[in-house]
Z-matrix of the N, CA and C atoms (Angstrom, degrees):
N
C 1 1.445
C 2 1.524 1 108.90
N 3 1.156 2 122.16 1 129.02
C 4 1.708 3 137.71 2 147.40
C 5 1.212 4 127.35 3 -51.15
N 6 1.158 5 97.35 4 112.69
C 7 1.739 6 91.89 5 163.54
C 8 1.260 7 114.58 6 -122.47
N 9 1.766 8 126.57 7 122.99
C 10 1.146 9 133.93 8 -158.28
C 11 1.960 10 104.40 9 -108.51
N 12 1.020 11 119.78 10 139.24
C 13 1.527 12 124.12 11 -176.52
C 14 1.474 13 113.20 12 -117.00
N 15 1.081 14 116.12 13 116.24
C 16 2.068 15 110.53 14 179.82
C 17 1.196 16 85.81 15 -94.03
N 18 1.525 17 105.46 16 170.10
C 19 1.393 18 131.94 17 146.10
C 20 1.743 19 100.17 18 -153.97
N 21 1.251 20 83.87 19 155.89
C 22 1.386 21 124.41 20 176.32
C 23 1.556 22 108.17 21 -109.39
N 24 1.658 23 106.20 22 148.70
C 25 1.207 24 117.53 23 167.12
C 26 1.487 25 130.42 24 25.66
N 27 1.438 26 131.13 25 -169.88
C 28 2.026 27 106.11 26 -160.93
C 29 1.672 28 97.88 27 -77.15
N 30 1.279 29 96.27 28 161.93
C 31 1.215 30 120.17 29 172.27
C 32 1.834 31 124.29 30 -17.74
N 33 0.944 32 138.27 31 145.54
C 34 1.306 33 120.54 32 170.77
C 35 1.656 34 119.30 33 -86.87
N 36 1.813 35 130.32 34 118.61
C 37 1.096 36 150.86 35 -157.21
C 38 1.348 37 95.54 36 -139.33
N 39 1.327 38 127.90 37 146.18
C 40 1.081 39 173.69 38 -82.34
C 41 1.780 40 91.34 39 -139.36
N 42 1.677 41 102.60 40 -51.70
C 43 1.776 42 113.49 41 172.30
C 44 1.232 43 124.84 42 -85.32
N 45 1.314 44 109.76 43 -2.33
C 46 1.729 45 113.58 44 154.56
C 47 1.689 46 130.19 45 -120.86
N 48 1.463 47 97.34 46 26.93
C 49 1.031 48 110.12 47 168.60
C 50 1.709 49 132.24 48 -64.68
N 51 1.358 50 135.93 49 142.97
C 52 0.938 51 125.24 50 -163.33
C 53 2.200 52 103.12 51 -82.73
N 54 1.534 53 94.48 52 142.87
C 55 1.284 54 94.87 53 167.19
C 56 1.365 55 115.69 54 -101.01
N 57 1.343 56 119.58 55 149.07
C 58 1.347 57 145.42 56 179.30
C 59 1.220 58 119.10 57 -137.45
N 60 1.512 59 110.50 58 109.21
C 61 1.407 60 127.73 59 177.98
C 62 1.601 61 113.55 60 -138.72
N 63 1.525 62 105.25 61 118.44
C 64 1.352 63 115.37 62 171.10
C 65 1.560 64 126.20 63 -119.33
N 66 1.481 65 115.72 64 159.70
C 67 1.027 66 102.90 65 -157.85
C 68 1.913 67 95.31 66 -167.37
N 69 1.364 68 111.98 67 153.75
C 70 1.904 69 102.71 68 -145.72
C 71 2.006 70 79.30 69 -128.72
N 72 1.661 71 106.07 70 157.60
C 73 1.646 72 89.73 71 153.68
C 74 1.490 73 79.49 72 -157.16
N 75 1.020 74 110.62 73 -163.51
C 76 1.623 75 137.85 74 -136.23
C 77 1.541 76 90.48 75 -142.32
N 78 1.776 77 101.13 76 132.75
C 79 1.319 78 103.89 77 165.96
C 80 1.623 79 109.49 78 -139.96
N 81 1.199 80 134.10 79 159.69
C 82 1.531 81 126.35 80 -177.87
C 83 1.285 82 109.69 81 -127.46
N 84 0.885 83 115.73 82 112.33
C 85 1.796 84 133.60 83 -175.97
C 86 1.281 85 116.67 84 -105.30
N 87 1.750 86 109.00 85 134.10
C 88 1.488 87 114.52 86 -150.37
C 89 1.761 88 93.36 87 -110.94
N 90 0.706 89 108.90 88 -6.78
C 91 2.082 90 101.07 89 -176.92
C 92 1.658 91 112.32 90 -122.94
N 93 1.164 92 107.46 91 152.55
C 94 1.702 93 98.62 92 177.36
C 95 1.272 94 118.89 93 -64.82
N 96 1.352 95 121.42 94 -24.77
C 97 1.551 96 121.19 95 164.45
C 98 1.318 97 117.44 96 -137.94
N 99 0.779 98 124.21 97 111.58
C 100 1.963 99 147.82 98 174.05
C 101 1.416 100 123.97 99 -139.53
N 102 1.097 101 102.01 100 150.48
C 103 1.601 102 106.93 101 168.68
C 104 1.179 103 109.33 102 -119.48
N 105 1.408 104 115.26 103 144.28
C 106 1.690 105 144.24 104 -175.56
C 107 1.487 106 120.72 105 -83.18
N 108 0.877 107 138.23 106 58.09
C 109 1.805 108 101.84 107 178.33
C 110 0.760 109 133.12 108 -43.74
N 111 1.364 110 131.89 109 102.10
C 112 1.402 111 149.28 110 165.10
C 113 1.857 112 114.11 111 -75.87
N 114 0.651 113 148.18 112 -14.19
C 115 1.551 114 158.27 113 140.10
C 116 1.398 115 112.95 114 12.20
N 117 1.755 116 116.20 115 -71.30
C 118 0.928 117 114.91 116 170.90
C 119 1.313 118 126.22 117 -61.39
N 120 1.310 119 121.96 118 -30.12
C 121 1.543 120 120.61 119 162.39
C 122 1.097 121 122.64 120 -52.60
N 123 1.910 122 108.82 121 -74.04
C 124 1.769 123 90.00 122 178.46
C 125 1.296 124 123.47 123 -40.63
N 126 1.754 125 127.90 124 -44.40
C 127 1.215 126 131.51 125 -177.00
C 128 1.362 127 117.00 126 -44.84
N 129 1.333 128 121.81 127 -37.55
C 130 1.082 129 139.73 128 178.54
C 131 1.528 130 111.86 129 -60.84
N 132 1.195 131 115.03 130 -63.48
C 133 1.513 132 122.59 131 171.08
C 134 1.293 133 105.59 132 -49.87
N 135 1.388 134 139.48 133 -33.83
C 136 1.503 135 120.17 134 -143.61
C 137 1.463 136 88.17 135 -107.67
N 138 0.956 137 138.22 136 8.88
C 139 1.708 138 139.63 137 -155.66
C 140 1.541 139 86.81 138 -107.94
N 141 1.559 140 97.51 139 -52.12
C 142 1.505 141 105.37 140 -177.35
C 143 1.479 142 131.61 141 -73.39
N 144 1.279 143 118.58 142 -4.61
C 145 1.462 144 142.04 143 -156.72
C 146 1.530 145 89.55 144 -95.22
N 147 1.369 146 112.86 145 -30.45
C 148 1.664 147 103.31 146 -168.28
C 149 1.600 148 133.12 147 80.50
N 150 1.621 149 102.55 148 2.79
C 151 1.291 150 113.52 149 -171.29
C 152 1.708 151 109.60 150 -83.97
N 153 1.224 152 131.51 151 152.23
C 154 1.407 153 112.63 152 -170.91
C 155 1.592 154 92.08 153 -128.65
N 156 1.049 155 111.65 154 -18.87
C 157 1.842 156 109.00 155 177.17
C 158 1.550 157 120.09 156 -141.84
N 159 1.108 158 128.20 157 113.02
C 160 1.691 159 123.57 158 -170.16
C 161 1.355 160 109.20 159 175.36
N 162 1.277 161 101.66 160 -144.67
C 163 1.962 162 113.85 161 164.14
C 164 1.477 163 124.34 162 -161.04
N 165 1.222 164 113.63 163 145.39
C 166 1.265 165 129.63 164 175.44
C 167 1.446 166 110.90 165 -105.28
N 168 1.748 167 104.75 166 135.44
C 169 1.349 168 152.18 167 -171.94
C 170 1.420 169 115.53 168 -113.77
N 171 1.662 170 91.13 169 104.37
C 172 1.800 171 93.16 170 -172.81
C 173 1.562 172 83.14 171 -106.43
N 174 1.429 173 106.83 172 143.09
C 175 1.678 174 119.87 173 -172.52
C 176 1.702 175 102.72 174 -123.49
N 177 1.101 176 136.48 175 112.56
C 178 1.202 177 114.54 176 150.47
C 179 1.441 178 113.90 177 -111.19
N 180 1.745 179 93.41 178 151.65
C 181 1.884 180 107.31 179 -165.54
C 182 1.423 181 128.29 180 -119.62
N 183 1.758 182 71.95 181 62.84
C 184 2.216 183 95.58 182 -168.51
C 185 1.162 184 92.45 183 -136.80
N 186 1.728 185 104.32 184 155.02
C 187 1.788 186 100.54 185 176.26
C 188 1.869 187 110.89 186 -119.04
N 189 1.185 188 112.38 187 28.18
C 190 1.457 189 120.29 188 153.72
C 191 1.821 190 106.17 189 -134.78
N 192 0.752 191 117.76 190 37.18
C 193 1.656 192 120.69 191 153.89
C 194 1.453 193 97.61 192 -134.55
N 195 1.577 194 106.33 193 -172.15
C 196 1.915 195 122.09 194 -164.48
C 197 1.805 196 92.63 195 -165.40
N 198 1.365 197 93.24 196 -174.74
C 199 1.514 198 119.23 197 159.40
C 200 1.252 199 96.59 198 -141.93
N 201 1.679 200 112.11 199 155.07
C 202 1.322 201 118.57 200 171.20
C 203 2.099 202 95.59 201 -152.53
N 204 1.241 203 87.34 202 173.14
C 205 1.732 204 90.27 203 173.30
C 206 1.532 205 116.21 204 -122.47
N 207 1.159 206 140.38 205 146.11
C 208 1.414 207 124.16 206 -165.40
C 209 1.854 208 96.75 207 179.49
N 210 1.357 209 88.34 208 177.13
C 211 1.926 210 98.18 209 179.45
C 212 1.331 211 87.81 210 -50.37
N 213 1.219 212 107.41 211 153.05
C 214 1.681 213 127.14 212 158.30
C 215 1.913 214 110.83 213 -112.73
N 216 1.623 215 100.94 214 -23.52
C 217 1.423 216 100.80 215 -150.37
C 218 1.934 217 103.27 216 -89.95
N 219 1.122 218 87.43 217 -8.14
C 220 1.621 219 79.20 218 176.69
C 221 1.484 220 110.22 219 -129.91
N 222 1.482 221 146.92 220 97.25
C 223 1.248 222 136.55 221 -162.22
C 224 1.167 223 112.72 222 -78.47
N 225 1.312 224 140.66 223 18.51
C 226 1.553 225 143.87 224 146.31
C 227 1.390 226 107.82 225 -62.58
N 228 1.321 227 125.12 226 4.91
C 229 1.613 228 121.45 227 -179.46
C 230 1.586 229 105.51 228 -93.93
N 231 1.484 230 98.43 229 -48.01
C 232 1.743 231 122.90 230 -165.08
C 233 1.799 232 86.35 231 -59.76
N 234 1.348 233 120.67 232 -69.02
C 235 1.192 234 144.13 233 -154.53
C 236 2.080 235 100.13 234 -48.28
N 237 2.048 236 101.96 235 -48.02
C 238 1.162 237 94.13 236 160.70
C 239 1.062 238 139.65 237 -88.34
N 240 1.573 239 136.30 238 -6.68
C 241 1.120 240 139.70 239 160.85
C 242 1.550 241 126.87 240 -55.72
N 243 1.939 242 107.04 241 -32.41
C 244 1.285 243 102.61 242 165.75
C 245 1.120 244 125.90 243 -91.04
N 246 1.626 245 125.93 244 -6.12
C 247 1.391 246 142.19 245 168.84
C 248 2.135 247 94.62 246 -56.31
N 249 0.950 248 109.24 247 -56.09
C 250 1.629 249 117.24 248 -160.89
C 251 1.547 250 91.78 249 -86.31
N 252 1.236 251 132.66 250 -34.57
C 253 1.882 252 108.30 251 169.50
C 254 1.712 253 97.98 252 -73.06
N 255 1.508 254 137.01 253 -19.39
C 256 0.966 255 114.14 254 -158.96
C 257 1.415 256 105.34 255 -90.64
N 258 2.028 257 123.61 256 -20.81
C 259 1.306 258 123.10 257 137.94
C 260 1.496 259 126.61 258 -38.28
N 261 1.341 260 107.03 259 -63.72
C 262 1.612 261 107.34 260 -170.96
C 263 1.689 262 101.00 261 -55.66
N 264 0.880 263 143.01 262 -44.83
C 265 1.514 264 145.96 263 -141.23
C 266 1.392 265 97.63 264 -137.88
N 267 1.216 266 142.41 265 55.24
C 268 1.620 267 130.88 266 148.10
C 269 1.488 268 117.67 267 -11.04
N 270 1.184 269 116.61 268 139.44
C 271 1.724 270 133.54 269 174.23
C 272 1.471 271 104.66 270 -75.65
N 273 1.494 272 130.75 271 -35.06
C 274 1.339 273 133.08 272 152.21
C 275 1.328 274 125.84 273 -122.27
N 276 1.416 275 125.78 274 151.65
C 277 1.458 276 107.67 275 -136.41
C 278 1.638 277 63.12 276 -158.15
N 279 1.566 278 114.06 277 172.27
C 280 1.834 279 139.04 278 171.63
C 281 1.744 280 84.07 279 -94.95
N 282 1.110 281 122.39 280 160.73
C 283 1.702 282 133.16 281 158.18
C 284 1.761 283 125.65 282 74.01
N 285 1.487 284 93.03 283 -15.26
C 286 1.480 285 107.39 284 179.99
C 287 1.904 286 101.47 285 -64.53
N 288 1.540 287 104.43 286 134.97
C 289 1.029 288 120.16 287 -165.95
C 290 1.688 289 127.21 288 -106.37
N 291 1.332 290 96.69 289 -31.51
C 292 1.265 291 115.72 290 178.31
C 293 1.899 292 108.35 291 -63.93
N 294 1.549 293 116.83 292 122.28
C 295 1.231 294 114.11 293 -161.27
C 296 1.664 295 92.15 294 -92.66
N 297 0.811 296 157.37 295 -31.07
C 298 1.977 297 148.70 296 161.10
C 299 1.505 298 97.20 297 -10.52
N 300 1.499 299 124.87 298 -53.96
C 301 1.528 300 141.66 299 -154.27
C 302 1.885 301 122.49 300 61.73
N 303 1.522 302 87.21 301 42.84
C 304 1.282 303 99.36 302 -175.83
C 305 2.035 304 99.75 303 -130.36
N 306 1.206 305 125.26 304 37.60
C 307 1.362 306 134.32 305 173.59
C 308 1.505 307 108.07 306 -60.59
N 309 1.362 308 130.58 307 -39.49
C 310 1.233 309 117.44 308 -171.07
C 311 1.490 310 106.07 309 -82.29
N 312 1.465 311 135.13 310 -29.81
C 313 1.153 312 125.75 311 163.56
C 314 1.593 313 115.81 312 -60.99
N 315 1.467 314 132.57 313 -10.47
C 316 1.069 315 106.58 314 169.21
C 317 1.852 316 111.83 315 -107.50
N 318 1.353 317 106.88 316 10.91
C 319 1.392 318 109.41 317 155.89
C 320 0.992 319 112.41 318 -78.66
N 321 1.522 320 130.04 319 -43.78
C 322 1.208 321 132.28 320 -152.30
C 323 1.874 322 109.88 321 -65.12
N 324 1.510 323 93.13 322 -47.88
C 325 1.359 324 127.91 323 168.01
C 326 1.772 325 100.27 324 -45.11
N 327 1.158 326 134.81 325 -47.36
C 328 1.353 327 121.36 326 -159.33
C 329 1.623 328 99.82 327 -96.76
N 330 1.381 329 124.41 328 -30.10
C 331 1.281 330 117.42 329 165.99
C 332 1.337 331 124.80 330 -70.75
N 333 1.212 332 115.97 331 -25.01
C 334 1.915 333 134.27 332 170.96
C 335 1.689 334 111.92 333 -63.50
N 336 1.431 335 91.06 334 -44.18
C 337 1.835 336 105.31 335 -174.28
C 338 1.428 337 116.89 336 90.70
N 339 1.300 338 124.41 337 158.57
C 340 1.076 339 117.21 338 176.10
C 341 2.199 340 129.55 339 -100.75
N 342 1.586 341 74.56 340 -8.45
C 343 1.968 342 65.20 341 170.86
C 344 1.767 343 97.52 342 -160.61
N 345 0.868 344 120.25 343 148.20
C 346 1.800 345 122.46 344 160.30
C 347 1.597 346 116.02 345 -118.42
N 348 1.580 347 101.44 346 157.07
C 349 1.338 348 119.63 347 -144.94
C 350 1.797 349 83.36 348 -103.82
N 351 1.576 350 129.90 349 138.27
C 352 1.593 351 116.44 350 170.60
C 353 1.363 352 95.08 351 -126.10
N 354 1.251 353 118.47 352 136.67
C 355 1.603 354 118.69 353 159.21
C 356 1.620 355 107.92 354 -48.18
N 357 1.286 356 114.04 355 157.31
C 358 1.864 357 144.43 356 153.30
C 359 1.661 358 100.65 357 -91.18
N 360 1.118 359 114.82 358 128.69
C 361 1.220 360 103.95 359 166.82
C 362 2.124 361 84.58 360 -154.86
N 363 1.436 362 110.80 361 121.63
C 364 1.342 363 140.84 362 175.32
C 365 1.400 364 103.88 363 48.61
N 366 1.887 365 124.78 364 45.10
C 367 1.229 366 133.18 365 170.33
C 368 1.513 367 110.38 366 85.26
N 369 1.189 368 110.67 367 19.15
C 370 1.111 369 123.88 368 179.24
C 371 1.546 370 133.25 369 -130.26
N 372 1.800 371 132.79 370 137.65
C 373 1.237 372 103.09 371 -178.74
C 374 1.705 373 116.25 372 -66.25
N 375 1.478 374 108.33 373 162.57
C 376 1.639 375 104.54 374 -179.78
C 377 1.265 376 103.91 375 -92.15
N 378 0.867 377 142.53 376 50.31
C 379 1.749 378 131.53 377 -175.07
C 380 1.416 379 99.38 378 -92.57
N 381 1.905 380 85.67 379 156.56
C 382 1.602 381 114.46 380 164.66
C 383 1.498 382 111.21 381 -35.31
N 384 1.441 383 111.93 382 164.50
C 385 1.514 384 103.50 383 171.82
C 386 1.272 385 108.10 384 -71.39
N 387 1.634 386 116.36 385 -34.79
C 388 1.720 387 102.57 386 -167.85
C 389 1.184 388 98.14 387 -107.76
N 390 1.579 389 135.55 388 31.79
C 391 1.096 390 135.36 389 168.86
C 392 1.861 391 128.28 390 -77.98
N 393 1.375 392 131.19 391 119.31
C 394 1.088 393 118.64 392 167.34
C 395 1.306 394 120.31 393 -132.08
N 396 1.529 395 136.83 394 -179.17
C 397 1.287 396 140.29 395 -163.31
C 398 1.954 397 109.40 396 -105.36
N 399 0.781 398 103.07 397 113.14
C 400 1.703 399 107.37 398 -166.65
C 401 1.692 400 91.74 399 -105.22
N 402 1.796 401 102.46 400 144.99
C 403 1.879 402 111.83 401 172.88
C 404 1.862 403 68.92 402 -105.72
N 405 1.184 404 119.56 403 134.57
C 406 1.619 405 145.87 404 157.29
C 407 1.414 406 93.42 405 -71.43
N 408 0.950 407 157.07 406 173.31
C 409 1.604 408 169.07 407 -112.62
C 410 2.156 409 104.12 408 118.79
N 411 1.429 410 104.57 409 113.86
C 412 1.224 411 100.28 410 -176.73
C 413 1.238 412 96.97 411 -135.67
N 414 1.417 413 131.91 412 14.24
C 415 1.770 414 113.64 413 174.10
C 416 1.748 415 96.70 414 -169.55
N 417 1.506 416 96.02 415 57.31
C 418 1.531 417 114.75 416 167.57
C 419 1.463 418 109.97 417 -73.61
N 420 1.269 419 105.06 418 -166.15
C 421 2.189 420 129.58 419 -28.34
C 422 1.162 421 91.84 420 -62.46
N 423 1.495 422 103.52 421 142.06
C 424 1.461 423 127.79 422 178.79
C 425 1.373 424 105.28 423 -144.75
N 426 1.543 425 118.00 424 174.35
C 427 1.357 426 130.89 425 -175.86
C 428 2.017 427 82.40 426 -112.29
N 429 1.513 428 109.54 427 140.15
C 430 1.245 429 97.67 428 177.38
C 431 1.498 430 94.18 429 -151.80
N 432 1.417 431 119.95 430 171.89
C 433 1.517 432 129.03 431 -166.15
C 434 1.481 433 96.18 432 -134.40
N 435 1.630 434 105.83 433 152.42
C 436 1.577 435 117.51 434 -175.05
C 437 1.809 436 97.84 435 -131.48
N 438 0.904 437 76.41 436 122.36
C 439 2.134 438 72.09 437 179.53
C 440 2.004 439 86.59 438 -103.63
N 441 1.402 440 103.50 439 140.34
C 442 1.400 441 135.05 440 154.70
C 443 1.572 442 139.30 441 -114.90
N 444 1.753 443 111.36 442 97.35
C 445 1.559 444 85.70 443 179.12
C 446 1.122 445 100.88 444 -136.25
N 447 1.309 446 111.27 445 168.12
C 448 1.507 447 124.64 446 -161.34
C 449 1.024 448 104.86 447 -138.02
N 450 1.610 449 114.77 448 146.43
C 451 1.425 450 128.80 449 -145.96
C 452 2.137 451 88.97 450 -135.88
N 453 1.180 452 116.05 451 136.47
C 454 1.267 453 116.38 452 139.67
C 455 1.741 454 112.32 453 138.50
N 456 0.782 455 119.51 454 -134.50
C 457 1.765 456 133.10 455 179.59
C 458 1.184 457 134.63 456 -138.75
């Protein structure tokens, strides 16, 4: 048997090593379903992270909330996106099993996702112009946590 080894680019040293820095905050959400902009936060972190090329990983570590990315600049978007999960996924439903009585927030949650990946591009996030970073909240008000880490050089 063969065993074949790539490399890429110079050698790996100690000064081109990748940085990794993470870092979590807390948000408090007042309705059973809303979305947050969180935007300025990660932005905030990644300015500060020192990284000038890579990506940032917004994680959330709940299973009826998400992150997603979407317009930020006009909130008639947010307003319809939860109008149409609140079609697709009813809050009471015939057959729903889960006894909490909160099942559609954790559908909602698995079709939303739980974290997205953003490029770094010159210490900065790369987003769309009308793009921003939303915490999804689907079975508020809750106290909830956002983990952020950032990967690169």
């Amino acid at each position: 048997m063969r065993h074949y080894r790539m490399c890429f680019g110079p050698p790996f040293t100690r000064a081109n090593a990748v940085k990794v820095v993470t870092k979590d905050f807390h948000i408090s959400t007042k309705q059973r379903c809303e979305f947050v902009d969180i935007t300025g936060e990660v932005a905030s972190f990644v300015s500060k992270a020192g990284v000038k090329e890579g990506d940032a990983i917004v994680y959330c570590p709940h299973t009826t909330a998400g992150i997603t990315i979407n317009e930020n600049a006009d909130p008639s978007v947010v307003h319809d996106i939860l109008l149409t999960l609140d079609e697709l996924v009813p809050r009471h439903r015939a057959g729903y099993r889960h006894s909490e009585g909160n099942s559609d927030a954790h559908c909602k949650s698995t079709l939303v996702g739980c974290s997205k990946q953003v490029l770094i591009k010159d210490g900065t996030l790369d987003l769309g112009t009308w793009q921003g970073i939303f915490f999804c909240e689907f079975d508020g008000p809750r106290s909830r946590r956002v983990i952020v880490q950032v990967r690169g050089e």
